[in-house]
C-alpha positions in Angstrom: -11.0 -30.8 31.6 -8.7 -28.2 29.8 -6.2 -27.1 30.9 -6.0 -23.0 30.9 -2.6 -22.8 31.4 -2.2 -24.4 27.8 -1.7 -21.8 25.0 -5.0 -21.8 22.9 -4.6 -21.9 18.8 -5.4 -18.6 17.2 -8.0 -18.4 13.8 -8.1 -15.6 11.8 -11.7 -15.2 10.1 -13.8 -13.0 8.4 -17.6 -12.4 7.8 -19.3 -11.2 4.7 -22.9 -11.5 2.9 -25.3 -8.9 1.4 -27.3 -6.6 3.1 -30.2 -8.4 5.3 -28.8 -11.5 5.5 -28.3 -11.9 8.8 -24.0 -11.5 9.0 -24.3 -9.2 12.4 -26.9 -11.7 14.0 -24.8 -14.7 13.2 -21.7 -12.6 14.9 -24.2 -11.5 17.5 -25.1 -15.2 18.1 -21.6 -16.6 18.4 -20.3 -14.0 21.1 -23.8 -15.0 23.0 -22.9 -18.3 23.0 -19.8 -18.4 23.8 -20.4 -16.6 26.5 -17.8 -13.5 25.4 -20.2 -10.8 26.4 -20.8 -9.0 29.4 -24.0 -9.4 31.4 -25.2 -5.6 31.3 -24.8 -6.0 27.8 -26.9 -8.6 27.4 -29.5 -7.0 29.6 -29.3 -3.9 27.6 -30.1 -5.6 24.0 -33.0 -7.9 25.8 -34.6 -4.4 27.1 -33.9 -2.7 23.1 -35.2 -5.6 22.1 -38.6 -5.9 23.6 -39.3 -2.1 23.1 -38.6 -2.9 19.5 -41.4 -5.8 20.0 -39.3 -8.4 19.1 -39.8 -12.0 21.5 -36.2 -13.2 21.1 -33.5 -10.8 21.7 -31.6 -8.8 18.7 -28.2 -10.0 18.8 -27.4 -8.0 16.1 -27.1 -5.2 18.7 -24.5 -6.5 20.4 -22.3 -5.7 16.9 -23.3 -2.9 15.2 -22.0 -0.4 17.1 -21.3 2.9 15.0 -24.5 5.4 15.3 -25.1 5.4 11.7 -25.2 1.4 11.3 -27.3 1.3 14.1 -29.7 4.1 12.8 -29.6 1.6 9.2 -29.3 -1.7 10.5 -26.6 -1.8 8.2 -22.7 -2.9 8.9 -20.7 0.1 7.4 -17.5 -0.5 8.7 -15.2 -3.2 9.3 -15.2 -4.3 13.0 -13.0 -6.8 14.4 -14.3 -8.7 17.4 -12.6 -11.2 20.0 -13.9 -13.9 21.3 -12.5 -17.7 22.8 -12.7 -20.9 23.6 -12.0 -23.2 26.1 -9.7 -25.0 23.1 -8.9 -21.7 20.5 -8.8 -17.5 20.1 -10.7 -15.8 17.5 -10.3 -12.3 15.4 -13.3 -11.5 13.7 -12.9 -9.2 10.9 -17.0 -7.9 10.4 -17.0 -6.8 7.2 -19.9 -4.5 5.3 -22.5 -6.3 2.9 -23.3 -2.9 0.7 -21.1 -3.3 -2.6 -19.2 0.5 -2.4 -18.1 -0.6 0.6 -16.1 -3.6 -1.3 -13.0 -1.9 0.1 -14.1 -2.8 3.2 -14.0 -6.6 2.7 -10.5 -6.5 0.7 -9.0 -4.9 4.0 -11.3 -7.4 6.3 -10.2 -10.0 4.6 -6.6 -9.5 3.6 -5.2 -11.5 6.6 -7.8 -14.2 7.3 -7.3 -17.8 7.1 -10.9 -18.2 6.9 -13.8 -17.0 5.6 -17.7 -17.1 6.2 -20.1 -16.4 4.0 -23.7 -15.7 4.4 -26.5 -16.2 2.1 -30.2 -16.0 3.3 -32.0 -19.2 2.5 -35.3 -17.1 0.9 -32.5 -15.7 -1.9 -29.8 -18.2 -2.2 -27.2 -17.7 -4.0 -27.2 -13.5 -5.4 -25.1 -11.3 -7.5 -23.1 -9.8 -3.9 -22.5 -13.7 -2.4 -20.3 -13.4 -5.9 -18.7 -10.6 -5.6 -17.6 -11.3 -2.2 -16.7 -15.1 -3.1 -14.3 -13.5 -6.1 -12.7 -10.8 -3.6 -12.0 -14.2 -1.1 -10.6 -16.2 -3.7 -8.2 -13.3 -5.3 -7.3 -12.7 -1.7 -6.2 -16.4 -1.5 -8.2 -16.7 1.9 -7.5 -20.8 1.6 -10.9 -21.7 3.3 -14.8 -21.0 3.0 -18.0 -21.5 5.2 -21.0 -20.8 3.6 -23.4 -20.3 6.4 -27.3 -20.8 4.8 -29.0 -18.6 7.5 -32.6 -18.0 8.0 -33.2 -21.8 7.3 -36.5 -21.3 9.8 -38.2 -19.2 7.4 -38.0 -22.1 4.6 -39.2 -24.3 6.8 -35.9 -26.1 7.5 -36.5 -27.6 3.6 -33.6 -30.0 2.8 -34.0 -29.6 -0.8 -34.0 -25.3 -0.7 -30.7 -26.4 0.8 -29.4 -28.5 -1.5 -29.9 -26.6 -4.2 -28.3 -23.6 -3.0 -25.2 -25.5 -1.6 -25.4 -27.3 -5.2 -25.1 -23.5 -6.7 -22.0 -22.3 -4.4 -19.9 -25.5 -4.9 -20.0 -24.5 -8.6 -19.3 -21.0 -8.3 -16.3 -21.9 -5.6 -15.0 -24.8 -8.4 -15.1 -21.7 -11.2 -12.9 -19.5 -8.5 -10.4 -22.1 -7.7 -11.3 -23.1 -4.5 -11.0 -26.8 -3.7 -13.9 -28.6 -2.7 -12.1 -29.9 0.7 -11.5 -25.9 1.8 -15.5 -25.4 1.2 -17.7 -26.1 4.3 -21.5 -25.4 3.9 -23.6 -25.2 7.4 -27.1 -24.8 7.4 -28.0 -21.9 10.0 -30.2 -19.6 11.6 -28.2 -17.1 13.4 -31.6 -15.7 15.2 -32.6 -18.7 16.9 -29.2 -20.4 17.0 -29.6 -23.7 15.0 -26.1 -25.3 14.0 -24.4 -22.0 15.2 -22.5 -23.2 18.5 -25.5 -26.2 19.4 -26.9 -28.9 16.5 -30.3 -28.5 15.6 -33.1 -30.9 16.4 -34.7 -29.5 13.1 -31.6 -30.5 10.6 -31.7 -34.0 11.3 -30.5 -34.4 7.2 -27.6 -32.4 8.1 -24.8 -34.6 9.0 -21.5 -32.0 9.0 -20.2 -29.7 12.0 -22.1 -26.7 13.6 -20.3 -23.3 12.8 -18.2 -23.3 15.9 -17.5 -26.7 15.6 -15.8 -25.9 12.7 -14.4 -23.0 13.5 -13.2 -25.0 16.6 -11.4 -27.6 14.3 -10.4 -26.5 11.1 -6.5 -26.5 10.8 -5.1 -22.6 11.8 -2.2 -23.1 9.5 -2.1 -20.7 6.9 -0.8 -21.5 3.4 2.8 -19.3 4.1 3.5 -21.8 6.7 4.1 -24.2 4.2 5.4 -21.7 1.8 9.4 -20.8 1.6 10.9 -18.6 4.0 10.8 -15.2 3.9 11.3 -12.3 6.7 11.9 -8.6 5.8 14.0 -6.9 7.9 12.6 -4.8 10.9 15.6 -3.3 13.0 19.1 -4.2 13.2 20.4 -4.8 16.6 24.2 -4.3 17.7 24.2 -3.7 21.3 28.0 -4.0 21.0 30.8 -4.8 18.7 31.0 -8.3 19.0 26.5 -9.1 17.9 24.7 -8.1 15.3 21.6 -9.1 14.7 18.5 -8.8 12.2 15.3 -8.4 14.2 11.6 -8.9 12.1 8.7 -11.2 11.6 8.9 -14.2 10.0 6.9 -13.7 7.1 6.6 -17.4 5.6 8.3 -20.2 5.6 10.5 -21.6 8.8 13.8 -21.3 9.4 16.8 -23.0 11.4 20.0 -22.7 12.1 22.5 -23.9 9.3 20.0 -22.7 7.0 21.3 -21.1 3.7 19.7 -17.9 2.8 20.2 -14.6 0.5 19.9 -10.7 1.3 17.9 -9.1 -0.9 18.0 -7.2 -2.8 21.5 -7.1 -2.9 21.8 -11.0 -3.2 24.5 -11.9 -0.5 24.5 -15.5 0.0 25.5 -16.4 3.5 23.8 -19.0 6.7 22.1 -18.7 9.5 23.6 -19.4 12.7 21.3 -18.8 15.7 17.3 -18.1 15.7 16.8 -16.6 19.0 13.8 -14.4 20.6 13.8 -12.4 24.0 13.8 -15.6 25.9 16.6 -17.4 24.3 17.7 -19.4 21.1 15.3 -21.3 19.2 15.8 -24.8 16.9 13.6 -23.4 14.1 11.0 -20.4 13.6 7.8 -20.7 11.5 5.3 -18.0 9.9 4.5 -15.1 12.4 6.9 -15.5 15.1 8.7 -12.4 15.6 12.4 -13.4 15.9 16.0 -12.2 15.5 18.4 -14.2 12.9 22.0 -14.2 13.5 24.2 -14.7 10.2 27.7 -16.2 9.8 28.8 -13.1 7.5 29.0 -9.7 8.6 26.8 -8.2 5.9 25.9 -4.4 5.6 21.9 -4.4 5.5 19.8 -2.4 7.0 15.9 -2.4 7.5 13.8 -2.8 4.3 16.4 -6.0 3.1 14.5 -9.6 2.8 15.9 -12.4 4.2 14.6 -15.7 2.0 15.6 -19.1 1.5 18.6 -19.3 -1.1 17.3 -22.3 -2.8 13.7 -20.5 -3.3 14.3 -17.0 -3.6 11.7 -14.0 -4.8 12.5 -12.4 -8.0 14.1 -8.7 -7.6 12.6 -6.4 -10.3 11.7 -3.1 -10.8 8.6 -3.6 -12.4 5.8 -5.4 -11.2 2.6 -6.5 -12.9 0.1 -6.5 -10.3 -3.5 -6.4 -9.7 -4.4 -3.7 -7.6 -7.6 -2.7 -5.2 -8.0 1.1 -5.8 -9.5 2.2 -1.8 -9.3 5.6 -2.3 -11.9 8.5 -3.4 -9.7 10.1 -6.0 -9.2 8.1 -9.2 -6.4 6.0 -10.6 -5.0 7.1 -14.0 -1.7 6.1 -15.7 1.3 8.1 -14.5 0.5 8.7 -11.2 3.8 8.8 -9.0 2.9 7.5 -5.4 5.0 5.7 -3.0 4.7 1.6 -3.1 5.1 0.1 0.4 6.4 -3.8 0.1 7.5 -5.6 3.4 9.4 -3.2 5.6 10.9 -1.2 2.1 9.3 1.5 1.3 10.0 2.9 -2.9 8.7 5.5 -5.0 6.9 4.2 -8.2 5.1 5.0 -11.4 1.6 3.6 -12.4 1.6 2.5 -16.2 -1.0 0.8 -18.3 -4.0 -0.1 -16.7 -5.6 -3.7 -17.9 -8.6 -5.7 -17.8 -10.7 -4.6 -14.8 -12.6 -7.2 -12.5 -16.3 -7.5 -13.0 -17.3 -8.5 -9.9 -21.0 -9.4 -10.8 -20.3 -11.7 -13.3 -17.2 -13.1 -12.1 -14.6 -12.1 -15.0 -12.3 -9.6 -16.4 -13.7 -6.8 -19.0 -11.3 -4.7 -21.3 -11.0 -1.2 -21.9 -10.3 1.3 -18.4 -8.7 4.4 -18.2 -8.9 5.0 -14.6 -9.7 3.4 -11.3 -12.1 4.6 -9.1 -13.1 3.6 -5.7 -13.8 -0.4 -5.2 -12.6 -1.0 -8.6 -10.1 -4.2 -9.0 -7.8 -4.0 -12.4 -4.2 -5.3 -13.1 -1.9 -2.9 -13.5 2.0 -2.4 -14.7 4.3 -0.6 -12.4 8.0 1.1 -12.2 9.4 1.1 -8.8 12.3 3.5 -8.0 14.2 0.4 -6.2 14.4 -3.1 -7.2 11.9 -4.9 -5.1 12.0 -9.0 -4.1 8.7 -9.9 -5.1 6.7 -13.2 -5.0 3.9 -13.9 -7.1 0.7 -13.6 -4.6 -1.0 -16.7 -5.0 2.2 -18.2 -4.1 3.3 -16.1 -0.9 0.6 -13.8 0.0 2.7 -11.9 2.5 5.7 -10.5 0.0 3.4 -11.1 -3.1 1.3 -7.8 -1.3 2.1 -4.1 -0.9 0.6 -0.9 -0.4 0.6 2.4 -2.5 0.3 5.5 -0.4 0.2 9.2 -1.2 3.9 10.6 -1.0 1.8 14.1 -0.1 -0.7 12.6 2.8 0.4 9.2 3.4 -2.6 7.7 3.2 -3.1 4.2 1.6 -4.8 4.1 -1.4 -4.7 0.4 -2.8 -3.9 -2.4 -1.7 -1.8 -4.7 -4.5 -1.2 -8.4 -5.2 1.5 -9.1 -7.8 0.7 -11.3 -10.8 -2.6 -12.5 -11.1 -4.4 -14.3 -8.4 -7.3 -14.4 -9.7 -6.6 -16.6 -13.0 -10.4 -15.8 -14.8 -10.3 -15.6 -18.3 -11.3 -12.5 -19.9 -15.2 -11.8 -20.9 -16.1 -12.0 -24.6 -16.5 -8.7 -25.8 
């Protein structure tokens, strides 16, 4: 029996796959089975679904809910759904299939630690199932399912299989993805084989079903391991005597008698207590939200980075970055917007625009001279401020920022500095 007073692990995961192939059904499927949907709701789709004529219900109904996806059977937006365990907690980031809404799966995906991808068994392996595996891997997401769905309509053929999990491990090898973060389930998301129960029909299939996995895979992200980093939040000083430096840790753990630096001004100094609402702690690890006491009194203020002084980001003022234009208005050289990094927030200067992501084929193509929506290009920039940067496929959390409209503040691209993404360029 489990115990429910126990605190349950957490997994962050997204969903993605072209248009048809099933994604909301699959999502549909795994809140059915695990039981995280309300009767009435249930009732509702089994009524929609027999006046549609269908003889099993249309769990895809359970997940599309904005009008206009609905109307299309499309996903449009990104949705994030919740949904447990008796043993973990999940956030679902639902992301769209269609390719202009690429944006979509950049921001869906930008904080998983997990990612499945759909193909339909009829198609296999298509020019969108790249696309979205080369937005995963720039986005460092450090693990894959690629659910085969719709196996009952190829007969539950082993070989149609094979061949199609034979064509992703190459494509995931050519991205950098190791083969030990790849996990390929067979599926069908409409019937439910190897989705939360094993399949009487897949007897050649000897791995986990898809919540067994998703039920067993390690939660720890890659900035656990990484070194530790925490931008500064708030500064508390309640009275003369404490002062301390409230934000997230970012990466990395820390303890006291650790030695770290203030950046970007570079005071060296150690940490002497690690402490939260409820009291001090012995050590703090990526995503606890903590308050460091130092041994110096040092004048920072929100925006600084605390980081390890034996490991510590570069502090530049210019950044070469690859960015994800989001916005509706192009990208050209010169533009003056506000870059968002952490808890600092800088004015800064877009110069030359580079080799720009071909997301069908995989590689990088010369010659741009503006980014419009859904493109992905590296970039130069000038900050205002020096800023203490990581490379991204090192830290993801302080190798990512934000550039916003000074005038709106709206955010129009999201940006990893250095290149994740390490393709080389296509021949011309």
């Amino acid at each position: 029996m489990v115990d429910s007073a126990q605190p349950r692990d957490l997994l962050r995961f997204a969903t993605a796959g072209s248009v048809d192939d099933g994604k909301s059904t699959l999502v549909g499927r795994l809140l059915y089975d695990t039981k995280s949907v309300l009767a009435d709701q249930i009732e509702a789709v089994e009524r929609a679904s027999v006046d549609k004529g269908m003889s099993t219900p249309d769990l895809s109904l359970l997940v599309d809910g904005l009008r206009a996806e609905r109307e299309q059977g499309i996903t449009i937006d990104v949705a994030y759904r919740y949904f447990g365990t008796p043993t973990r907690e999940f956030v679902l980031a639902d992301t769209p299939g269609h390719v202009q809404y690429t944006r979509n799966t950049v921001t869906g995906a930008s904080t998983a630690e997990l990612a499945v991808l759909l193909v339909d068994a009829r198609n296999g392996v298509v020019e969108q199932t790249r696309r979205h595996a080369a937005v995963l891997a720039l986005l460092r997401v450090p693990r894959l399912v690629l659910a085969i769905n719709k196996i009952d309509l190829v007969d539950y053929d082993e070989t149609t299989i094979n061949a199609i999990a034979k064509e992703f491990a190459e494509l995931t090898r050519s991205l950098g993805f190791p083969d030990e973060s790849v996990q390929i389930i067979p599926v069908s998301a409409l019937v439910g084989d190897n989705v939360a129960s094993r399949s009487d029909s897949t007897p050649w299939h000897d791995g986990p079903t898809l919540l067994e996995h998703l039920e067993s895979v390690p939660v720890d992200g890659p900035d656990v391991g990484a070194p530790f980093r925490m931008p500064v939040q708030y500064v508390i000083r309640p009275g003369i005597d404490f002062r301390g430096y409230a934000g997230q840790v970012a990466s990395g753990t820390v303890r006291p008698g650790d030695e770290v630096v203030v950046l970007p001004e570079g005071h060296r100094t150690t940490v002497t207590e690690v402490r939260t609402a409820d009291g001090p702690l012995d050590s703090a690890t990526a995503g606890l939200s903590v308050t460091i006491l130092l041994d110096d009194d040092i004048d920072l203020s929100r925006g600084a980075l605390i980081a390890a002084a034996d490991d510590a980001p570069t502090v530049t003022d210019e950044l070469d970055a690859t960015l994800c234009w989001l916005a509706e208005k192009p990208l050209v050289p010169g533009a003056r917007l506000l870059l968002k990094h952490g808890t600092r927030t800088t004015q800064v200067i877009v110069g030359a625009l580079g080799s720009r992501l071909d997301t069908e084929t995989v590689s990088y193509v010369d010659g741009t001279d503006q980014l419009t929506i859904n493109d992905i290009a590296r970039v130069s920039l000038r900050t205002a401020d020096p800023v203490p940067a990581d490379d991204y496929a090192r830290v993801r959390t302080t190798g990512g920022f934000l550039l916003i409209d000074p005038q709106s503040g709206n955010t129009l691209a999201a940006g990893l500095v250095g290149d994740p993404l390490a393709l080389v360029p296509a021949a011309s």
